[in-house]
ChimeraX commands (.cxc) that place a marker at each C-alpha (Angstrom):
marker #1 position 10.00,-0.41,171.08 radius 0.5
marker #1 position 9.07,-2.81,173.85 radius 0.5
marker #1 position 12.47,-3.23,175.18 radius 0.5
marker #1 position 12.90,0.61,175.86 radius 0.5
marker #1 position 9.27,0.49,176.87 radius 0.5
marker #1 position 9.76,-2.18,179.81 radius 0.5
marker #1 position 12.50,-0.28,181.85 radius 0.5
marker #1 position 10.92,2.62,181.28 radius 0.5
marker #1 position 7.63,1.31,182.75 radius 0.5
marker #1 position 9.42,0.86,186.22 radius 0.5
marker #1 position 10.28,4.89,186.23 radius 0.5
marker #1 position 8.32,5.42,188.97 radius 0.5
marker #1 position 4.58,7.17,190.32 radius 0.5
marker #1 position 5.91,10.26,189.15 radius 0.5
marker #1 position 5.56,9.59,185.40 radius 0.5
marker #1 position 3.13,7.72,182.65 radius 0.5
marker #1 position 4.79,5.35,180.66 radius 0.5
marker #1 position 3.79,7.22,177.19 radius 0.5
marker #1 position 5.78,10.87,178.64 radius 0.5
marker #1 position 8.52,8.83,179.69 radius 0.5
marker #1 position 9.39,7.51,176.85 radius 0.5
marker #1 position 9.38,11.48,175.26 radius 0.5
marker #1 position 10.96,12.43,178.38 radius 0.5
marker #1 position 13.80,9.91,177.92 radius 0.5
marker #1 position 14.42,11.01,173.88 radius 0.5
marker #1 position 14.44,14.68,175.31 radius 0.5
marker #1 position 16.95,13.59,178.00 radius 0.5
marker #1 position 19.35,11.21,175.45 radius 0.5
marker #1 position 19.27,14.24,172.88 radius 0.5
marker #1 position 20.22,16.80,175.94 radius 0.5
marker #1 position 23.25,13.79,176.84 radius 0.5
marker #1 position 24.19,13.46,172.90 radius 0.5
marker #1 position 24.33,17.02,172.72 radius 0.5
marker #1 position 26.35,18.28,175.67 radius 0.5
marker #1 position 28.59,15.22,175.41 radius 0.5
marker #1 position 29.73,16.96,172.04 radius 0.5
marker #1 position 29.60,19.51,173.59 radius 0.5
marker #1 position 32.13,18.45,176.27 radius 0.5
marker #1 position 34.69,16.85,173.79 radius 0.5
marker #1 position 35.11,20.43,171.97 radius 0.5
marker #1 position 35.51,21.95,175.05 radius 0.5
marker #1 position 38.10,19.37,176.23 radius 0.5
marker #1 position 39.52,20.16,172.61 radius 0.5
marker #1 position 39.68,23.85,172.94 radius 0.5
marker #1 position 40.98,23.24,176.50 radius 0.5
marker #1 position 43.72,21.14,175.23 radius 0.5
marker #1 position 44.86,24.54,172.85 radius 0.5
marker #1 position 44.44,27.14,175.41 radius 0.5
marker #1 position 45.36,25.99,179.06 radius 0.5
marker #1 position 44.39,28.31,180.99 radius 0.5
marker #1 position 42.30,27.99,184.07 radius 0.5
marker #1 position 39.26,30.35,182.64 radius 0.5
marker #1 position 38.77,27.23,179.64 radius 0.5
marker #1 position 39.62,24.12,182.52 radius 0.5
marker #1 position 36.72,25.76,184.64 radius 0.5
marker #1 position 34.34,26.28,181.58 radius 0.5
marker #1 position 35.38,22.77,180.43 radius 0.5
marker #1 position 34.20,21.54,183.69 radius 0.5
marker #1 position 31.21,23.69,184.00 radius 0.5
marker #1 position 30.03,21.64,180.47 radius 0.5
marker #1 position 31.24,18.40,181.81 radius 0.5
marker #1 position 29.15,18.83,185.00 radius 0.5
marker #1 position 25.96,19.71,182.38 radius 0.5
marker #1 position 27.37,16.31,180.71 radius 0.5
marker #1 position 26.93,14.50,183.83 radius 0.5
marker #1 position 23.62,16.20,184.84 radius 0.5
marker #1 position 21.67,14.66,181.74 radius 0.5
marker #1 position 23.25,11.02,182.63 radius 0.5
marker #1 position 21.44,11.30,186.00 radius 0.5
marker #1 position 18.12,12.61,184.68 radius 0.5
marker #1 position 18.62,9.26,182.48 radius 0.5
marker #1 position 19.17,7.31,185.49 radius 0.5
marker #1 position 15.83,9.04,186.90 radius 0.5
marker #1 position 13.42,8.21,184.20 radius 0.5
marker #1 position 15.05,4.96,183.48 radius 0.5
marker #1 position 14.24,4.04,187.43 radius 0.5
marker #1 position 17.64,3.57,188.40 radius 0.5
marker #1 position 17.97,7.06,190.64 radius 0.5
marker #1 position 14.92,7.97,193.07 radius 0.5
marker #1 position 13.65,10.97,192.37 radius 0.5
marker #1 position 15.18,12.61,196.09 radius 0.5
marker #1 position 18.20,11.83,194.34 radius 0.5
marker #1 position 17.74,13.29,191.77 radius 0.5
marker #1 position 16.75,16.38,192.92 radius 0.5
marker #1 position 19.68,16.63,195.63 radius 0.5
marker #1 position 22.30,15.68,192.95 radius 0.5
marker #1 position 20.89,17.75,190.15 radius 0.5
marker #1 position 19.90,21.19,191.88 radius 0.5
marker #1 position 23.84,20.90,193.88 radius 0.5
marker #1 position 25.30,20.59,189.88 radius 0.5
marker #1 position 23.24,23.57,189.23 radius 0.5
marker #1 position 24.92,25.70,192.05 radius 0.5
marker #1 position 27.89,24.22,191.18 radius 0.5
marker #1 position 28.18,25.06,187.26 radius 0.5
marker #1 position 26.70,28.70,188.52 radius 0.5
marker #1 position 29.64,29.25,190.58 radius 0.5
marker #1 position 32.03,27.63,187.90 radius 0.5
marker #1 position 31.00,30.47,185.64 radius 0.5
marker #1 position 31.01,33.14,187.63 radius 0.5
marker #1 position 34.80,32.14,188.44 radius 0.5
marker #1 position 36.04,31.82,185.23 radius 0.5
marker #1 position 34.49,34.96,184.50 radius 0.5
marker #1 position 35.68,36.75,188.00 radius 0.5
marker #1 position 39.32,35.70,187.20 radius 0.5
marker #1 position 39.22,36.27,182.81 radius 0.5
marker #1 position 38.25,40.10,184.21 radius 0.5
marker #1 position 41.35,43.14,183.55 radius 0.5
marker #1 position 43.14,43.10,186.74 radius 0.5
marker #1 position 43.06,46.09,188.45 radius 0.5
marker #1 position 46.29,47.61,187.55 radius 0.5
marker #1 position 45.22,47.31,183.65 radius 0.5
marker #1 position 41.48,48.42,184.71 radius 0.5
marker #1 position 41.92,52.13,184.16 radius 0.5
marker #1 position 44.74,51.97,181.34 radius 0.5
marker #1 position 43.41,53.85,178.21 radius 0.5
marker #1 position 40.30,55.58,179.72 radius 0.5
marker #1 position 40.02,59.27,180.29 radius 0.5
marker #1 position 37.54,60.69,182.52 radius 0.5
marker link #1:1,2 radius 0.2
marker link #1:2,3 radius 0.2
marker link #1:3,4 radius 0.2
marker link #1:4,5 radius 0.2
marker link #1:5,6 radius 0.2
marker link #1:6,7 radius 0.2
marker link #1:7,8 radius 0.2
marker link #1:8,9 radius 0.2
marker link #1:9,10 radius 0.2
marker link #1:10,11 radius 0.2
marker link #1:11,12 radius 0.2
marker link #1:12,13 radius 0.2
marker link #1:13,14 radius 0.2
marker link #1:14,15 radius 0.2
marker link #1:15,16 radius 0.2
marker link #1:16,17 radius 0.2
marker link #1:17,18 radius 0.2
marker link #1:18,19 radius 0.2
marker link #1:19,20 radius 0.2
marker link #1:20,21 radius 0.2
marker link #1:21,22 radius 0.2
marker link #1:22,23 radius 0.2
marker link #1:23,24 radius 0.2
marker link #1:24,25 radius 0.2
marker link #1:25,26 radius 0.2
marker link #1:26,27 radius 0.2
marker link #1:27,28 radius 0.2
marker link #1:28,29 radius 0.2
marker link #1:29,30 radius 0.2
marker link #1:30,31 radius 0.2
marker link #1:31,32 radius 0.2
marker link #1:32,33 radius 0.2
marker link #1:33,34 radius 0.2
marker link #1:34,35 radius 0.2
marker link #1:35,36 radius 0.2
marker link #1:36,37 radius 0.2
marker link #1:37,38 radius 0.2
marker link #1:38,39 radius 0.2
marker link #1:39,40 radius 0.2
marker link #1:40,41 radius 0.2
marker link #1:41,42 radius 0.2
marker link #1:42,43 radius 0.2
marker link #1:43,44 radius 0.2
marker link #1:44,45 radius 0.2
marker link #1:45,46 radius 0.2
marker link #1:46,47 radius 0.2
marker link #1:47,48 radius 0.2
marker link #1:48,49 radius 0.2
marker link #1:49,50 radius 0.2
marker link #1:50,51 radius 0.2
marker link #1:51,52 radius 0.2
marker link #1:52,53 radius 0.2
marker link #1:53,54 radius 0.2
marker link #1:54,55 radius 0.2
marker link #1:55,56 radius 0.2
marker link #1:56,57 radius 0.2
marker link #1:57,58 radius 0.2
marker link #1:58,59 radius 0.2
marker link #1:59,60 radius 0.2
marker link #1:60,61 radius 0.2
marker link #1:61,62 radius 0.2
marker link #1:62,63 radius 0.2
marker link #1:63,64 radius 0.2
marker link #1:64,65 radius 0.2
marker link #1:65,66 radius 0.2
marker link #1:66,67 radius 0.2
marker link #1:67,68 radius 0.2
marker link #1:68,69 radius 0.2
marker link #1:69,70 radius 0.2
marker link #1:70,71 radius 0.2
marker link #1:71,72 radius 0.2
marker link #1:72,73 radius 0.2
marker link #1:73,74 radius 0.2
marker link #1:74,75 radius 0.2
marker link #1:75,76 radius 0.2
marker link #1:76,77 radius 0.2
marker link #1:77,78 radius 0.2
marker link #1:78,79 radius 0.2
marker link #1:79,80 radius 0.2
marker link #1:80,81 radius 0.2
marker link #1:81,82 radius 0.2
marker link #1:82,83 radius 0.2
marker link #1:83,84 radius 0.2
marker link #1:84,85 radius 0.2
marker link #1:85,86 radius 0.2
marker link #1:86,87 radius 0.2
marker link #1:87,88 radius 0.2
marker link #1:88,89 radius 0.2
marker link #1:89,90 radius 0.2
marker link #1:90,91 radius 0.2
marker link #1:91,92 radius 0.2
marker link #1:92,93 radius 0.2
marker link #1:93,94 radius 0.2
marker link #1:94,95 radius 0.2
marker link #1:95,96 radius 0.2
marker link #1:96,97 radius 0.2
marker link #1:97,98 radius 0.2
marker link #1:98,99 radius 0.2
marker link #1:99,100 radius 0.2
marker link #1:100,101 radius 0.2
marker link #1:101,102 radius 0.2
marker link #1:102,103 radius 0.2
marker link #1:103,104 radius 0.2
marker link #1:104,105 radius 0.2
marker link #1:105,106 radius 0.2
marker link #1:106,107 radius 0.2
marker link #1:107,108 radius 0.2
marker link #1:108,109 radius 0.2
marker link #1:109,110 radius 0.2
marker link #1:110,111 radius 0.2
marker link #1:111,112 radius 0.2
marker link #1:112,113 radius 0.2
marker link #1:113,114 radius 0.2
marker link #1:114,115 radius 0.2
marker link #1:115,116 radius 0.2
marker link #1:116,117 radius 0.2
marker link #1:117,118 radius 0.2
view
């Protein structure tokens, strides 16, 4: 315990040694899980090809990498203006990821009215 204890220490004003320690198990649990997360996404991606699963793929590899720099931030290694800049610009960027994929998976408009009656 006191070699995770030491680097986390040198986190930073923002945060007590005894929450960073929780907040770093929260954090390598959030990595652990979207990195499996990732690989069955790569794997489903590797069956499909199509764009709608390469942008969700990279929607949950961006999460991926989101949890590796909250890491970074409680282990002291990125500031916490970092952090913030990179992390909040991932979030806009898996938002619009997802609202692609689900733009272009839509019926295309000569298919849109096929089979309805009004």
């Amino acid at each position: 315990m006191e070699s995770i204890a030491l680097p986390l220490q040198a986190a930073g004003d923002w945060i007590e040694y005894p929450e960073s320690v929780l907040l770093f198990a929260v954090l390598a649990l959030a990595g652990i899980g979207t990195g499996v997360l990732l690989v069955l996404s790569l794997v489903v991606y590797n069956r499909r090809r199509t764009r709608t699963y390469a942008l969700v793929t990279l929607a949950i590899g961006m999460l991926f990498f989101r949890s590796i720099v909250g890491l970074g931030t409680v282990s002291g290694a990125v500031s916490m203006p970092v952090h913030h800049l990179i992390a909040h610009s991932i979030d806009f960027v898996i938002a619009g990821l997802i609202l692609y994929a689900a733009y272009g998976s839509g019926p295309s408009s000569s298919t849109a009215g096929v089979g309805h009656s009004d």
